[in-house]
C-alpha positions in Angstrom: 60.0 140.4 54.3 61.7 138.1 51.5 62.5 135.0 52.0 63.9 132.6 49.5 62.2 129.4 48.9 63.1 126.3 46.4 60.2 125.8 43.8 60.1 123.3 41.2 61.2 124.1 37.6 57.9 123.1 36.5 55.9 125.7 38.6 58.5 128.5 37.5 58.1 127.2 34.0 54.3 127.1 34.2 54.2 130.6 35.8 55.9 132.5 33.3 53.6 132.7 30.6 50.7 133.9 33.0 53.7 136.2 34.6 53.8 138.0 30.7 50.4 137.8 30.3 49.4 139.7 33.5 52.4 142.1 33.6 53.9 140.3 36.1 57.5 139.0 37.6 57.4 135.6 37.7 57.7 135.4 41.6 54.8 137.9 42.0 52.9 135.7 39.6 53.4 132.4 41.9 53.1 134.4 45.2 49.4 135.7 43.2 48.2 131.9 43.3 49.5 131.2 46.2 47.4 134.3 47.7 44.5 133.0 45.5 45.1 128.9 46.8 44.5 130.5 50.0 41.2 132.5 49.7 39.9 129.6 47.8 40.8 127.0 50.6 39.5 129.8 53.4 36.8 130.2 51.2 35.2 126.6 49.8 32.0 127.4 49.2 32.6 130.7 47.1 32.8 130.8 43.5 36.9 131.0 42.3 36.0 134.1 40.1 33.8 135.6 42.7 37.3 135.4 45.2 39.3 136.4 42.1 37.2 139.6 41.9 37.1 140.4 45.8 40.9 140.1 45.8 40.7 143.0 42.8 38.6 144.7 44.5 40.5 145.2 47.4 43.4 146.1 45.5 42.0 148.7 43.4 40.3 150.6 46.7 44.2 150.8 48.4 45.2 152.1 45.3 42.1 154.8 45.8 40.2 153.5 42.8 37.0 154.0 44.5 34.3 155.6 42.7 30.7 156.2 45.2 27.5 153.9 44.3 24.5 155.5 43.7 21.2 154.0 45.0 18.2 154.3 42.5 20.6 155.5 39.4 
């Protein structure tokens, strides 16, 4: 579901050069922190790169990106 939302020229203007640099449109990039705001504000206590690497995570295992750990290797 879409929905259209009025954002500050200065967020939109701010979010385009990290939109570039991660391949991304720039509403994808602003809905990205937004995702991000929230796992940090669910999240206090946890490292922001820790939360940045979970969210990865997670998106690389629905995209079948799995590979099987090994114990002892």
């Amino acid at each position: 579901m879409s929905t259209a939302l009025k954002l500050s020229d200065e967020l939109v203007e701010m979010a385009k050069p990290h939109a570039a640099a991660e391949h991304r449109s720039v509403p994808k990039q602003i809905e990205y922190w937004a995702r991000l705001g929230k796992a940090v504000d669910d999240n206090p206590d946890l490292p922001v790169q820790f939360i940045k690497d979970t969210l990865l995570a997670a998106q690389e295992a629905k995209a079948g990106m799995l590979t099987p750990y090994e114990f002892g290797a």
